[in-house]
C-alpha positions, -999 to 999 in steps of 0.1 A, spaced: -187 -280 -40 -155 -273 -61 -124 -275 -45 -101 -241 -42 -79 -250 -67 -41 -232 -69 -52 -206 -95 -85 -195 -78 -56 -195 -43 -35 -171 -65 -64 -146 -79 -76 -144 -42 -46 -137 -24 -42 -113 -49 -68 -96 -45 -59 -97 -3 -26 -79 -11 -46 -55 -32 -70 -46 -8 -44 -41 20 -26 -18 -5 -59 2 -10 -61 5 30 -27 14 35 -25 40 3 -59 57 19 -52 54 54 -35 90 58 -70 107 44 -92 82 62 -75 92 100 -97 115 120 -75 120 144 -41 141 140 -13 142 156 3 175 166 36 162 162 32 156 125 36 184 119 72 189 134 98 199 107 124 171 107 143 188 79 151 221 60 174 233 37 191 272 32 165 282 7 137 270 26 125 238 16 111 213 44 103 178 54 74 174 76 71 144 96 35 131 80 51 135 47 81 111 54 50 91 69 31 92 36 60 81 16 67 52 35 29 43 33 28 50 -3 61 27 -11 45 1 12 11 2 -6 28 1 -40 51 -29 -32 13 -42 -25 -1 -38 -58 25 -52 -76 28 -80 -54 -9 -87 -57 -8 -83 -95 16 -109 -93 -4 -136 -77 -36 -130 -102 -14 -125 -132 1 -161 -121 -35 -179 -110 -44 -163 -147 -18 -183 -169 -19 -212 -145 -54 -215 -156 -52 -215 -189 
């Protein structure tokens, strides 16, 4: 049995943060449950324009699950040119 060596460590924790990023970007459509009070305008401006509590919720998540991916890309882009 091969040994986990520090590039293989790399590519798979990549691939961790990755797939946490996929759960986290996904997670608003994959809810079955809603919460009245996302729906609750936290915001709006003279001429109409909004902010609804789920989309300030969204955003984070999307931020969250970007910082993810490009985390993860990190770690397998590293374990890559370790390797060779």
């Amino acid at each position: 049995m091969e040994k986990i060596t520090i590039p293989i460590f790399l590519t798979l924790l990549g691939l961790l943060f990755n797939t946490t990023a996929s759960v986290i970007m996904l997670y608003s459509y994959l809810r079955i449950i809603r919460n009245v009070d996302d729906d609750f305008i936290v915001k709006m401006d003279k001429d109409g324009n909004y902010t609804q509590k789920k989309h300030i919720k969204d955003k984070k998540n999307g931020i969250l699950g970007l910082a993810l991916y490009v985390i993860g890309f990190i770690f397998q882009f590293i374990g890559i040119l370790i390797k060779l």
